[in-house]
mmCIF file of the N, C-alpha and C atoms, coordinates in Angstrom:
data_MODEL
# 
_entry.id   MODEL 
# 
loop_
_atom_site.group_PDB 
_atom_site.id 
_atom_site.type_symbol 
_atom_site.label_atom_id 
_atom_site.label_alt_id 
_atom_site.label_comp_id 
_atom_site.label_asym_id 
_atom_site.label_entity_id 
_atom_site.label_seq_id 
_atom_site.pdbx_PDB_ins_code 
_atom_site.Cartn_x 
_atom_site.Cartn_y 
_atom_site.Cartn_z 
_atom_site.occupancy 
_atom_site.B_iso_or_equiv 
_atom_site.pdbx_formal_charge 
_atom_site.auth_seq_id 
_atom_site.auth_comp_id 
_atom_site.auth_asym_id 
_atom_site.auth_atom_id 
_atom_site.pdbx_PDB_model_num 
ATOM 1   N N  . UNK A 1 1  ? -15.620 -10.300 -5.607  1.00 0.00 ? 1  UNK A N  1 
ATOM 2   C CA . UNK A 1 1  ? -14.222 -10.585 -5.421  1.00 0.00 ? 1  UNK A CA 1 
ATOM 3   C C  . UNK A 1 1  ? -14.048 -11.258 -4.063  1.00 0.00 ? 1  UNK A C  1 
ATOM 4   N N  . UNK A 1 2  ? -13.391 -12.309 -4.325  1.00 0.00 ? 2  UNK A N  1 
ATOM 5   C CA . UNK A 1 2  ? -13.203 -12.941 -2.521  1.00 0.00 ? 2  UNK A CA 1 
ATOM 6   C C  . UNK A 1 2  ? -12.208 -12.695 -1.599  1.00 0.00 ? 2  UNK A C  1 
ATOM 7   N N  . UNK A 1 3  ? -11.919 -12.263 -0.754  1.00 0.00 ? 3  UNK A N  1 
ATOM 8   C CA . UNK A 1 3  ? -11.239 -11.696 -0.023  1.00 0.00 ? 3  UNK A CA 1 
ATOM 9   C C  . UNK A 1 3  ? -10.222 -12.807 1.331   1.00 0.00 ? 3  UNK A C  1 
ATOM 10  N N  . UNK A 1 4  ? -9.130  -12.563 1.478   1.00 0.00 ? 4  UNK A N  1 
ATOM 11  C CA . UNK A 1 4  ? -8.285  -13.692 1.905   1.00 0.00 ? 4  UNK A CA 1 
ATOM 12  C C  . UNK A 1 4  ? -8.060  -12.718 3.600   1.00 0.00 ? 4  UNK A C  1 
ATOM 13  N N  . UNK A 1 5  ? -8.727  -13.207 4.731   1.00 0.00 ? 5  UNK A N  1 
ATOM 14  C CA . UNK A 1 5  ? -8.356  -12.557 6.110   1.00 0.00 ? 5  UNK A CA 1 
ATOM 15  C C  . UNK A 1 5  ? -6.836  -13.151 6.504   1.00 0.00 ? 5  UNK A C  1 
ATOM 16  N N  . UNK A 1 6  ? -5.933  -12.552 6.857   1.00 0.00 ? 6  UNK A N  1 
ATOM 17  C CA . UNK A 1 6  ? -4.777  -12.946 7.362   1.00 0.00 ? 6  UNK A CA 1 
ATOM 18  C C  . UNK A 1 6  ? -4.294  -11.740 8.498   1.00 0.00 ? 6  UNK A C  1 
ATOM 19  N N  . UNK A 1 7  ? -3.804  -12.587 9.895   1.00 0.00 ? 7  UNK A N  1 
ATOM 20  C CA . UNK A 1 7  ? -3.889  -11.831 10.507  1.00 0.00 ? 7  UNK A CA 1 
ATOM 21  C C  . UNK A 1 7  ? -2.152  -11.648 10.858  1.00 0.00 ? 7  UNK A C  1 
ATOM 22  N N  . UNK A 1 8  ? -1.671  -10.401 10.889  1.00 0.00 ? 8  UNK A N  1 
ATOM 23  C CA . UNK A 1 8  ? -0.388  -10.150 11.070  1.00 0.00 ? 8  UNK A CA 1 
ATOM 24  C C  . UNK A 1 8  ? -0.071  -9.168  12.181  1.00 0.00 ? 8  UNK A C  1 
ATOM 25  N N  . UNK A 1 9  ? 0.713   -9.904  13.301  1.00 0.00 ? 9  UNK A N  1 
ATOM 26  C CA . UNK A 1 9  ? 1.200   -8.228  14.025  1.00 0.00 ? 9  UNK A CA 1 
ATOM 27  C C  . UNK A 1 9  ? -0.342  -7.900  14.955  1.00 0.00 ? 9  UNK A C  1 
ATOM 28  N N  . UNK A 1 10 ? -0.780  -8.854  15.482  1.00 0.00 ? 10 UNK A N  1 
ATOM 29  C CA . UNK A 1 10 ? -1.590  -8.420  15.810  1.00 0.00 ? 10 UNK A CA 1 
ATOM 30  C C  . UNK A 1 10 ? -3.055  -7.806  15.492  1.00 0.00 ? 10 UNK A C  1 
ATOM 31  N N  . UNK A 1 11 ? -2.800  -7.687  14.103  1.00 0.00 ? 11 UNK A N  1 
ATOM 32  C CA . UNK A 1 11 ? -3.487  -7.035  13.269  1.00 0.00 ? 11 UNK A CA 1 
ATOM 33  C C  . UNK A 1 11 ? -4.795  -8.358  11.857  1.00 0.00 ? 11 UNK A C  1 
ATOM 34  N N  . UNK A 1 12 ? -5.827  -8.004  12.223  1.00 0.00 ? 12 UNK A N  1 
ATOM 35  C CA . UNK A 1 12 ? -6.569  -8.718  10.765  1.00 0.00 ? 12 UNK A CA 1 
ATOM 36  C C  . UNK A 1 12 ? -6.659  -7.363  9.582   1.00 0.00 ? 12 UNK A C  1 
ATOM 37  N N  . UNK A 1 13 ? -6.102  -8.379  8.717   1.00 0.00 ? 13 UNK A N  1 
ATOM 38  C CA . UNK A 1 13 ? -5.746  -7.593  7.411   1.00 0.00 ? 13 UNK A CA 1 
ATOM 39  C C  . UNK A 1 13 ? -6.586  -8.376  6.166   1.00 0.00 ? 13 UNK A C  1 
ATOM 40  N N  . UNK A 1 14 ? -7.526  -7.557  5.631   1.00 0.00 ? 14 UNK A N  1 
ATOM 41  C CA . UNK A 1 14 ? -8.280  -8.153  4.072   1.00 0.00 ? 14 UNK A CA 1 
ATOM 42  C C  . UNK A 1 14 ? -7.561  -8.126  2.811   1.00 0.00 ? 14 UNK A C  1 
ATOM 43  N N  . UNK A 1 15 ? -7.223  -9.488  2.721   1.00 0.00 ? 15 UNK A N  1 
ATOM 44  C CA . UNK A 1 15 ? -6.304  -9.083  1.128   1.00 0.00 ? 15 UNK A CA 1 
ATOM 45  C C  . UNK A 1 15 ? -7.285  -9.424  0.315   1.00 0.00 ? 15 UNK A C  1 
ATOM 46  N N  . UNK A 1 16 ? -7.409  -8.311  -0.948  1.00 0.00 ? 16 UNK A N  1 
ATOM 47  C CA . UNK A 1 16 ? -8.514  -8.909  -2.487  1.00 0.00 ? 16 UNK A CA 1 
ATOM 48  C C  . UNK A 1 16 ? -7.668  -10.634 -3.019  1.00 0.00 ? 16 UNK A C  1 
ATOM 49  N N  . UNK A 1 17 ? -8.228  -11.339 -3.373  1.00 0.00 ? 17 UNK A N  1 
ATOM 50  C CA . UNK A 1 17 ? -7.398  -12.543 -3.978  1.00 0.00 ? 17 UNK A CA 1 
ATOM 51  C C  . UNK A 1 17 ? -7.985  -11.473 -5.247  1.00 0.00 ? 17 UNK A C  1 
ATOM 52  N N  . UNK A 1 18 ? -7.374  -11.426 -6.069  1.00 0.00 ? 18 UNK A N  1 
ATOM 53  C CA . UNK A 1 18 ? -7.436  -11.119 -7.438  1.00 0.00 ? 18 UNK A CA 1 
ATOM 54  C C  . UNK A 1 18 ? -6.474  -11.296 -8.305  1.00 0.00 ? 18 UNK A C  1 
ATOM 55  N N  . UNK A 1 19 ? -6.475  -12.513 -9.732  1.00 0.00 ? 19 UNK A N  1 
ATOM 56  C CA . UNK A 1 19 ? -5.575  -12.343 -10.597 1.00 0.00 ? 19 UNK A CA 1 
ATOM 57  C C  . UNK A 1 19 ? -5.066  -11.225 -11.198 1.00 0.00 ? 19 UNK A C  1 
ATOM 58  N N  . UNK A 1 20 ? -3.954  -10.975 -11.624 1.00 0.00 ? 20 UNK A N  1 
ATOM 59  C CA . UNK A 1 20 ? -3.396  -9.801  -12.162 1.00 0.00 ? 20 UNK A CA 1 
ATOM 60  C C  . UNK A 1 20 ? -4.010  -9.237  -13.793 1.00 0.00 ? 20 UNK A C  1 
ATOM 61  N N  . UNK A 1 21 ? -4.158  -10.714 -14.101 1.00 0.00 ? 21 UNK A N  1 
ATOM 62  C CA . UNK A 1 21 ? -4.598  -10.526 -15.405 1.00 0.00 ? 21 UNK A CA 1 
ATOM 63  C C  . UNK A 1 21 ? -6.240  -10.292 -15.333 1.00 0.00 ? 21 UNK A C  1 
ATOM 64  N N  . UNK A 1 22 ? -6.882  -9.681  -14.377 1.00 0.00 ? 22 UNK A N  1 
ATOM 65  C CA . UNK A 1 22 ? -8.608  -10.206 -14.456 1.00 0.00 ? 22 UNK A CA 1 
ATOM 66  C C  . UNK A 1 22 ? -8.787  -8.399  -13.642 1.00 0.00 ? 22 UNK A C  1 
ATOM 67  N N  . UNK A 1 23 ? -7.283  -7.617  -13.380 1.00 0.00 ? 23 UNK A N  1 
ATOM 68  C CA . UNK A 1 23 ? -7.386  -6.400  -12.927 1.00 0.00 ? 23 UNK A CA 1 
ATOM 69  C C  . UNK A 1 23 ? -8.434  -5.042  -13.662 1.00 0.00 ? 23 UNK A C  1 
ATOM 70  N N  . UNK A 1 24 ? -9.025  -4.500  -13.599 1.00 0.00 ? 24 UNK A N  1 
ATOM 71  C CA . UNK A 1 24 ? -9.348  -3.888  -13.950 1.00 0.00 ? 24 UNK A CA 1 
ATOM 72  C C  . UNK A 1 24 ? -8.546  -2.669  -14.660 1.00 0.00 ? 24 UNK A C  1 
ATOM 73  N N  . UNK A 1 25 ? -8.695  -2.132  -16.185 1.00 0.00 ? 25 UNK A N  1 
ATOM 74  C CA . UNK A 1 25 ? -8.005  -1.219  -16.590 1.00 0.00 ? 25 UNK A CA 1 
ATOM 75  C C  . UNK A 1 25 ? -7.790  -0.037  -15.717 1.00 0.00 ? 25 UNK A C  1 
ATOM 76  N N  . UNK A 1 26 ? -8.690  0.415   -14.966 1.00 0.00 ? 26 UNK A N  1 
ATOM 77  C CA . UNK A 1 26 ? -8.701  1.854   -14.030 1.00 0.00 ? 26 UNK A CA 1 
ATOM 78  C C  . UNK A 1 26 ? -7.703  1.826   -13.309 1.00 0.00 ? 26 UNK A C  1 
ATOM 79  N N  . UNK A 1 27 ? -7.181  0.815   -12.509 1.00 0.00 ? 27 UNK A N  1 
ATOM 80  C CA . UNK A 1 27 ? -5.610  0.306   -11.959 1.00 0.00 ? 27 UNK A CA 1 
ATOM 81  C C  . UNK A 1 27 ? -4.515  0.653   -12.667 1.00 0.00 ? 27 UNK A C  1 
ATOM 82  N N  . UNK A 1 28 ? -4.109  2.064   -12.413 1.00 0.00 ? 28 UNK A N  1 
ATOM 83  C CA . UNK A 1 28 ? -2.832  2.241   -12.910 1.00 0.00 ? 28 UNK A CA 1 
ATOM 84  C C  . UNK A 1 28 ? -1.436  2.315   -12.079 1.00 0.00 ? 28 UNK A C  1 
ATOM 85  N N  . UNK A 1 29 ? -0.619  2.253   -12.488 1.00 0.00 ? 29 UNK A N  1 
ATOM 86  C CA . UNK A 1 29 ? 0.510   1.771   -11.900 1.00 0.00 ? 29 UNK A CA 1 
ATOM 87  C C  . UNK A 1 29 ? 0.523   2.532   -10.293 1.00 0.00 ? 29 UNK A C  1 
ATOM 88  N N  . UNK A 1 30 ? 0.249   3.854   -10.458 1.00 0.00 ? 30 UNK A N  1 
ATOM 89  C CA . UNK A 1 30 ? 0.521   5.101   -9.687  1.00 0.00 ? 30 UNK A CA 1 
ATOM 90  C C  . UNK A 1 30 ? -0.656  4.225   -8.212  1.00 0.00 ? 30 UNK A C  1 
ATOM 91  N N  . UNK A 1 31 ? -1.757  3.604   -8.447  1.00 0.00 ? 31 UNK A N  1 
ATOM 92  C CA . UNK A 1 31 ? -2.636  3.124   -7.761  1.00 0.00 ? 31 UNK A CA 1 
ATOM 93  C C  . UNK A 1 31 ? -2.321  2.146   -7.050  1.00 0.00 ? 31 UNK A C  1 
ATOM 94  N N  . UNK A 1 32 ? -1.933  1.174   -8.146  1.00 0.00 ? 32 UNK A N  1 
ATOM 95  C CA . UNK A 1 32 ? -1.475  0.307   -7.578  1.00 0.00 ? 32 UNK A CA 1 
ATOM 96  C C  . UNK A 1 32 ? -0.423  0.778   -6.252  1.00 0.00 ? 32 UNK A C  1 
ATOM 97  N N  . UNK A 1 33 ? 0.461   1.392   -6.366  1.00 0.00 ? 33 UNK A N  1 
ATOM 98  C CA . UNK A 1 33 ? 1.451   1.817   -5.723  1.00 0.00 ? 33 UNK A CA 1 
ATOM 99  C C  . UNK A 1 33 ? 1.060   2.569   -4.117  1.00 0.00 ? 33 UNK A C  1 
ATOM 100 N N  . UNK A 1 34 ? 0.274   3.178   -4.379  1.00 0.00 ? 34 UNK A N  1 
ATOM 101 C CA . UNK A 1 34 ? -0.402  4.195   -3.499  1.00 0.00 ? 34 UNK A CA 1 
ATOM 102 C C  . UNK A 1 34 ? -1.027  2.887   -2.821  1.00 0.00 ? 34 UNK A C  1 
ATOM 103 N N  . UNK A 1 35 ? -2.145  1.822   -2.984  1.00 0.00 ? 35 UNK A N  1 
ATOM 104 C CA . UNK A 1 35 ? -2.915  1.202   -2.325  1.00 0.00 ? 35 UNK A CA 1 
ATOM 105 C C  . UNK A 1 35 ? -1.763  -0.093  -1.890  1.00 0.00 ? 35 UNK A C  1 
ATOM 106 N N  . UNK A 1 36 ? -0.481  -0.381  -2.459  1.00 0.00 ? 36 UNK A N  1 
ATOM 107 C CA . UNK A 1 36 ? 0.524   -1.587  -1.639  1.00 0.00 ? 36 UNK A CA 1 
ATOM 108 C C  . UNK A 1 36 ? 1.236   -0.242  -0.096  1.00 0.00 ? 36 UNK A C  1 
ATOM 109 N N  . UNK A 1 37 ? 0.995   0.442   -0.527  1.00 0.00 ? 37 UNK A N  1 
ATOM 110 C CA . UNK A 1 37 ? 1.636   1.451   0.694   1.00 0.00 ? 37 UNK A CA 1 
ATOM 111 C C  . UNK A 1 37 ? 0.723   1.624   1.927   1.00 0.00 ? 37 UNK A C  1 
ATOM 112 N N  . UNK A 1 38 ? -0.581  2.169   1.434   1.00 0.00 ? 38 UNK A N  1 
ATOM 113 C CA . UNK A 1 38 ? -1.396  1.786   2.469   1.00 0.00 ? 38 UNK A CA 1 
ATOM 114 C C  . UNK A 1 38 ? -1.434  0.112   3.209   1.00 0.00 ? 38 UNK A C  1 
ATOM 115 N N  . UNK A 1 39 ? -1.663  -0.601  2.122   1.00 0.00 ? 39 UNK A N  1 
ATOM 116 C CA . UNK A 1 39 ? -1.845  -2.209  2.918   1.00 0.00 ? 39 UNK A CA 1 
ATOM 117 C C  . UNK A 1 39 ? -0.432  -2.127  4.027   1.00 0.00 ? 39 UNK A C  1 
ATOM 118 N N  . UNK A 1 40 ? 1.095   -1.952  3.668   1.00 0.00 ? 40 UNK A N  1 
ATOM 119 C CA . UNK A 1 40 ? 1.924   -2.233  4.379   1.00 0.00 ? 40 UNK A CA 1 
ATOM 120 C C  . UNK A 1 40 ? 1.716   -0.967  5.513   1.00 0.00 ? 40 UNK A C  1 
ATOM 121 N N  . UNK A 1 41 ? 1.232   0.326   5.562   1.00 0.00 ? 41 UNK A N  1 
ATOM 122 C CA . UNK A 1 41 ? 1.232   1.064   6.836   1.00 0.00 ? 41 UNK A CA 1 
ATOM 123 C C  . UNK A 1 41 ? 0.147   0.386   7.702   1.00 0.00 ? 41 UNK A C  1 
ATOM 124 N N  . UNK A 1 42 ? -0.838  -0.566  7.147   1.00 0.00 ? 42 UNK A N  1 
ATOM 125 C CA . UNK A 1 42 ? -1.876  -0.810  7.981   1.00 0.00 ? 42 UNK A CA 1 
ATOM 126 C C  . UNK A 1 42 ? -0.996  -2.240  8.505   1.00 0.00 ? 42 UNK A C  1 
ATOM 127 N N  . UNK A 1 43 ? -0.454  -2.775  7.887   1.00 0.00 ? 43 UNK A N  1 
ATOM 128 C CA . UNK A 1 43 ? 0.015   -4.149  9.413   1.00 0.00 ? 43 UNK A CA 1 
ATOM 129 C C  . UNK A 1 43 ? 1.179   -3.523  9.750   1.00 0.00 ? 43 UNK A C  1 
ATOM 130 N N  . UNK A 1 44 ? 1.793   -2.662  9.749   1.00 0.00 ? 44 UNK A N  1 
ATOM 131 C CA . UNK A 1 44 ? 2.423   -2.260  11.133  1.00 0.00 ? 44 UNK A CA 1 
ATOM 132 C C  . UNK A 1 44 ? 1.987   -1.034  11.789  1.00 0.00 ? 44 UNK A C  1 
ATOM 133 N N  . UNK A 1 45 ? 0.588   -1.075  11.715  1.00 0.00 ? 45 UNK A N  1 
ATOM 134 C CA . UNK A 1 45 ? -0.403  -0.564  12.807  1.00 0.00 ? 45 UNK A CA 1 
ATOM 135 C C  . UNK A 1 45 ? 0.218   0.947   12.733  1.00 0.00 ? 45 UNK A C  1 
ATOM 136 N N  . UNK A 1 46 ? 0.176   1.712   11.502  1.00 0.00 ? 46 UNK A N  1 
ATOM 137 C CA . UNK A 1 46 ? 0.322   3.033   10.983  1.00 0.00 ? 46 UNK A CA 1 
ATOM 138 C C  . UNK A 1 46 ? -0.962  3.313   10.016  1.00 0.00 ? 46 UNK A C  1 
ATOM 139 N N  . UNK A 1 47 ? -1.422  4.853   10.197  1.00 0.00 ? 47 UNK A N  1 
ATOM 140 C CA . UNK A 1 47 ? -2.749  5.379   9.895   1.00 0.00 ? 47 UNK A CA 1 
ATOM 141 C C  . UNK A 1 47 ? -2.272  5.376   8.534   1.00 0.00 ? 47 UNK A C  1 
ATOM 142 N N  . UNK A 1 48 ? -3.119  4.988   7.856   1.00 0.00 ? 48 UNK A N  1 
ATOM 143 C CA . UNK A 1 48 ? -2.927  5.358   6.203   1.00 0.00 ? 48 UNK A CA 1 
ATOM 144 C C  . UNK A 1 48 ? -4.022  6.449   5.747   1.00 0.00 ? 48 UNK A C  1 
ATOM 145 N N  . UNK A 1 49 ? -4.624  7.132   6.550   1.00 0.00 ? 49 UNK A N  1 
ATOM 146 C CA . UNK A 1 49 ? -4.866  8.026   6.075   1.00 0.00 ? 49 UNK A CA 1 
ATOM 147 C C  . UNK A 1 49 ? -4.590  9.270   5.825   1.00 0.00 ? 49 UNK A C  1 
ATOM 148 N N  . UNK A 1 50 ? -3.752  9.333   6.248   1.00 0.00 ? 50 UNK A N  1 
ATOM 149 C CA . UNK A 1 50 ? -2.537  11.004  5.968   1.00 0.00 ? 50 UNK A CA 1 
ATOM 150 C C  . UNK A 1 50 ? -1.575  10.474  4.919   1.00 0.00 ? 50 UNK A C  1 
ATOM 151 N N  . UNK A 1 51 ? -1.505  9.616   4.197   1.00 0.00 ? 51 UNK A N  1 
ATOM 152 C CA . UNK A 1 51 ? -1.233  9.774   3.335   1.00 0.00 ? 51 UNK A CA 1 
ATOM 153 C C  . UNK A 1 51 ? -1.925  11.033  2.254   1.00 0.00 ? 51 UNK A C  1 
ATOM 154 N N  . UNK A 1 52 ? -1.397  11.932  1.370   1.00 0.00 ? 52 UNK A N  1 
ATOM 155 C CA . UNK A 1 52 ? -2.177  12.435  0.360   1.00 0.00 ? 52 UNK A CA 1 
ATOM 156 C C  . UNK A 1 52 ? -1.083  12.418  -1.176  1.00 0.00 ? 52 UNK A C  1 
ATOM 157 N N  . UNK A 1 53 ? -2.106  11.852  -1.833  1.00 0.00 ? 53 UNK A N  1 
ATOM 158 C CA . UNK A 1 53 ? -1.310  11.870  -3.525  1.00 0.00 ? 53 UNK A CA 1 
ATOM 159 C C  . UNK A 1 53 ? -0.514  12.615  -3.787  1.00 0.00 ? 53 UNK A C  1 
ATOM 160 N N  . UNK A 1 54 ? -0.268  13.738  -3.764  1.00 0.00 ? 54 UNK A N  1 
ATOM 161 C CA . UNK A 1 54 ? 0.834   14.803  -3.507  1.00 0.00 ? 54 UNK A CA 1 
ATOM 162 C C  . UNK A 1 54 ? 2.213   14.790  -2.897  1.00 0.00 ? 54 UNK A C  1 
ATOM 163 N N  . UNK A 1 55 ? 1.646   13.523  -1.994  1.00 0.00 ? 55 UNK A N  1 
ATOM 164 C CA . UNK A 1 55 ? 2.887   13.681  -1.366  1.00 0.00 ? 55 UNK A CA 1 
ATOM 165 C C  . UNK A 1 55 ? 4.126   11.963  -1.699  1.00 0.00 ? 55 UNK A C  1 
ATOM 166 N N  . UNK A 1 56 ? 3.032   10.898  -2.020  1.00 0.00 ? 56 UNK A N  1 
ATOM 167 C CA . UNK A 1 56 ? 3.173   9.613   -3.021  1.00 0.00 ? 56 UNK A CA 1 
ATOM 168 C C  . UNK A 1 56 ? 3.669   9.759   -4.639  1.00 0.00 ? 56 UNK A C  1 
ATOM 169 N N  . UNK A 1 57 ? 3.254   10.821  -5.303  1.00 0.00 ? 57 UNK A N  1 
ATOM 170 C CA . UNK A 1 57 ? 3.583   10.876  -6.957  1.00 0.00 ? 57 UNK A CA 1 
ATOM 171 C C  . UNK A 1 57 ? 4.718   11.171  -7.166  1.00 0.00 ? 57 UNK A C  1 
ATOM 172 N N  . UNK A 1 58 ? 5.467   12.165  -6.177  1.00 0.00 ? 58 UNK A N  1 
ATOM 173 C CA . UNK A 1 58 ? 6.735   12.152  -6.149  1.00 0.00 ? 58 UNK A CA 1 
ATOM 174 C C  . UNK A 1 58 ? 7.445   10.971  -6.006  1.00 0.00 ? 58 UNK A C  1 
ATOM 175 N N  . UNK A 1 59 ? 7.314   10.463  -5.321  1.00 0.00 ? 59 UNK A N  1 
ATOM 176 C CA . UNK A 1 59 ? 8.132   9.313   -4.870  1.00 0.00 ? 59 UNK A CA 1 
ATOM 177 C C  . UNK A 1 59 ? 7.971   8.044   -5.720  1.00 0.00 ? 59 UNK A C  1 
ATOM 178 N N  . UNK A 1 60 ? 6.824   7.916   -6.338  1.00 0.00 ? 60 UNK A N  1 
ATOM 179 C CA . UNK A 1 60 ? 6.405   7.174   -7.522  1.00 0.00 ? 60 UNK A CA 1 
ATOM 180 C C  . UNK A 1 60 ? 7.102   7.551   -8.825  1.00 0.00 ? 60 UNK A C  1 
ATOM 181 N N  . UNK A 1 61 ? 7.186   8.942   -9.142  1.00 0.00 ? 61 UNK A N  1 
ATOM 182 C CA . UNK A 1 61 ? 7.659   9.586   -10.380 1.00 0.00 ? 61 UNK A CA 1 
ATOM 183 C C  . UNK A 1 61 ? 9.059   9.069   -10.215 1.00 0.00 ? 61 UNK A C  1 
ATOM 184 N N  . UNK A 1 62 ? 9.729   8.934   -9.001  1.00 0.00 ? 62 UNK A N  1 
ATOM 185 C CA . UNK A 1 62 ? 11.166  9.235   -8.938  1.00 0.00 ? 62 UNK A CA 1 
ATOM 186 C C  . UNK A 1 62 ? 11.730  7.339   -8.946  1.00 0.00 ? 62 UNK A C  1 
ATOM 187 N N  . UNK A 1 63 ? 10.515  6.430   -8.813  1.00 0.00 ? 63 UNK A N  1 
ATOM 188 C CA . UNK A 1 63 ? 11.141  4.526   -9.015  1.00 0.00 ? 63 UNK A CA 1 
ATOM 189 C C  . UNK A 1 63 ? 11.217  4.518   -7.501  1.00 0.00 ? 63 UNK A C  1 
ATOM 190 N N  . UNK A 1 64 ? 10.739  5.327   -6.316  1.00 0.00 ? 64 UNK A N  1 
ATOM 191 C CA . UNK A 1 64 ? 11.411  4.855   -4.806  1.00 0.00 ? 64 UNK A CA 1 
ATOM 192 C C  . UNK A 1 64 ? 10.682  3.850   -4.703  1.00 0.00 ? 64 UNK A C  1 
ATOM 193 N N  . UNK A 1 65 ? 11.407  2.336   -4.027  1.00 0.00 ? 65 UNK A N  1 
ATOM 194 C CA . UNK A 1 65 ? 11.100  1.521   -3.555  1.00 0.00 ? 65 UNK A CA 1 
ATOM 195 C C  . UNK A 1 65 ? 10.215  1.842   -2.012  1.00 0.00 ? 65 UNK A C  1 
ATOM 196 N N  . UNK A 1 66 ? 8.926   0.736   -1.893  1.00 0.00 ? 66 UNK A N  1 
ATOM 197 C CA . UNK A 1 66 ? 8.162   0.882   -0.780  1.00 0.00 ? 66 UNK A CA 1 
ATOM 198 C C  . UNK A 1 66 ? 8.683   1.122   0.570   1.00 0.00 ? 66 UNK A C  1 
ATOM 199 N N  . UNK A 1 67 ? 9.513   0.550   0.824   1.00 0.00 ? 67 UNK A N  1 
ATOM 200 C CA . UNK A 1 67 ? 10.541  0.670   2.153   1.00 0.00 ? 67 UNK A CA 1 
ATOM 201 C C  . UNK A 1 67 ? 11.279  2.068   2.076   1.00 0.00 ? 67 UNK A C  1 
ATOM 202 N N  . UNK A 1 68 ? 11.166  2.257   1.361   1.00 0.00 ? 68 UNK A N  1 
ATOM 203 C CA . UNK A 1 68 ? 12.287  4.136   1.224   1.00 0.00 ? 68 UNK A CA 1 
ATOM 204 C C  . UNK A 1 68 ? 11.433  5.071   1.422   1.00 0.00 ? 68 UNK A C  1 
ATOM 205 N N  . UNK A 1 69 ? 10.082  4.597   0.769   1.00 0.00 ? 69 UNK A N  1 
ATOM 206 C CA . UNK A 1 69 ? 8.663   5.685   0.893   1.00 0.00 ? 69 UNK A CA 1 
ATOM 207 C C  . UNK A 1 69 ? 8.146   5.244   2.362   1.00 0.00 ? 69 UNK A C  1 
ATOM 208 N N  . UNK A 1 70 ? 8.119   4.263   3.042   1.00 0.00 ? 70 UNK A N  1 
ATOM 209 C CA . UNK A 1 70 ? 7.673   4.040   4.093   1.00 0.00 ? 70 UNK A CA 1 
ATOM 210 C C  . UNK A 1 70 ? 8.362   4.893   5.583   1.00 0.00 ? 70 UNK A C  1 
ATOM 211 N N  . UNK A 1 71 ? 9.777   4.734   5.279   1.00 0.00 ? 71 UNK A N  1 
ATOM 212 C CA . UNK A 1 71 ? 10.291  5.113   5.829   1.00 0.00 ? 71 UNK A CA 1 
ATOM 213 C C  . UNK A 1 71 ? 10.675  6.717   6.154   1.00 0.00 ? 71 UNK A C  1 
ATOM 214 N N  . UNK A 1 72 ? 10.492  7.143   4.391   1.00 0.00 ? 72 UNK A N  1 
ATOM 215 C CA . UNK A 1 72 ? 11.078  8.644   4.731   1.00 0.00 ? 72 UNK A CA 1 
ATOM 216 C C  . UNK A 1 72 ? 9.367   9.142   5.316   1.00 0.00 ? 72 UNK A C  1 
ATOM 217 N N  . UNK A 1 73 ? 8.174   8.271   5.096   1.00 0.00 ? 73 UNK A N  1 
ATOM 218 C CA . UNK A 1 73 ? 7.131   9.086   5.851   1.00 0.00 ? 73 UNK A CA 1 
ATOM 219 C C  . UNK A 1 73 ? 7.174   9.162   7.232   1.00 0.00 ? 73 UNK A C  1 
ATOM 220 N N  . UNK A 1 74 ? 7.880   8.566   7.924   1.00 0.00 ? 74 UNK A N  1 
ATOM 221 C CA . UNK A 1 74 ? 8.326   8.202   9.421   1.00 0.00 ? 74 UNK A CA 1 
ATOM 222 C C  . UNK A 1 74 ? 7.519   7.224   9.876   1.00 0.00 ? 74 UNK A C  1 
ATOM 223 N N  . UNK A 1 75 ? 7.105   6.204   9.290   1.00 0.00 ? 75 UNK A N  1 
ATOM 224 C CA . UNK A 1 75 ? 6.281   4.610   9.516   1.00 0.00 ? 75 UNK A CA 1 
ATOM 225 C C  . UNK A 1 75 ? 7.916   3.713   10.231  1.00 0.00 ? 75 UNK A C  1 
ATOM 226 N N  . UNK A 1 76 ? 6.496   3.631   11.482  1.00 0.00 ? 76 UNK A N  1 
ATOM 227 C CA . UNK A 1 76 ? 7.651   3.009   12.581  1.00 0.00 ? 76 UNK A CA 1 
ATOM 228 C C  . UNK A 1 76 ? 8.006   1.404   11.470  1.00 0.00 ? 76 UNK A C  1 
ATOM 229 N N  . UNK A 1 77 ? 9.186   0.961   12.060  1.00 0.00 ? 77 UNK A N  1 
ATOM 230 C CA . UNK A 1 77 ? 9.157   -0.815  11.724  1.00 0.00 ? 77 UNK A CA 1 
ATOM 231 C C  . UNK A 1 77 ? 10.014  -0.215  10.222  1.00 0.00 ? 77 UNK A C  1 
ATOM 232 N N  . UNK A 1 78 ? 10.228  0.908   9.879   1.00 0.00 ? 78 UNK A N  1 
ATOM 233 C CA . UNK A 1 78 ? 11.262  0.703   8.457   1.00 0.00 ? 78 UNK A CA 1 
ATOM 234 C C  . UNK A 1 78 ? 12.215  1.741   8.434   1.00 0.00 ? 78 UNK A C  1 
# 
């Protein structure tokens, strides 16, 4: 998979280039979701590793938009 460096904020960030349609079945929505949350805590230079699933499925189960989940985790910048 080839990978696109873009640097934001100070920050170099690896995006996958990957078509949507060429995704792998194991990618489920809940994943998807969980791994666009991490990418956005990592360019505004927030640990994505305290995130835990437990605390994302809720907020997934319930339709919250990324900015509402970003924010109620206390991720500076939202």
């Amino acid at each position: 998979m080839n990978r696109k460096v873009v640097k934001v904020n100070k920050h170099v960030v690896e995006i996958p280039e990957q078509n949507l349609w060429d995704m792998p079945s194991r990618d489920s929505g809940f994943s998807i979701f969980k791994r666009r949350i991490g990418e956005l805590m990592q360019l505004n230079g927030n640990d994505d590793t305290a995130i835990d699933d437990d605390d994302l499925i809720s907020f997934y189960r319930m339709g919250e938009s990324e900015t509402f989940v970003l924010s109620a985790l206390g991720c500076a910048g939202y």
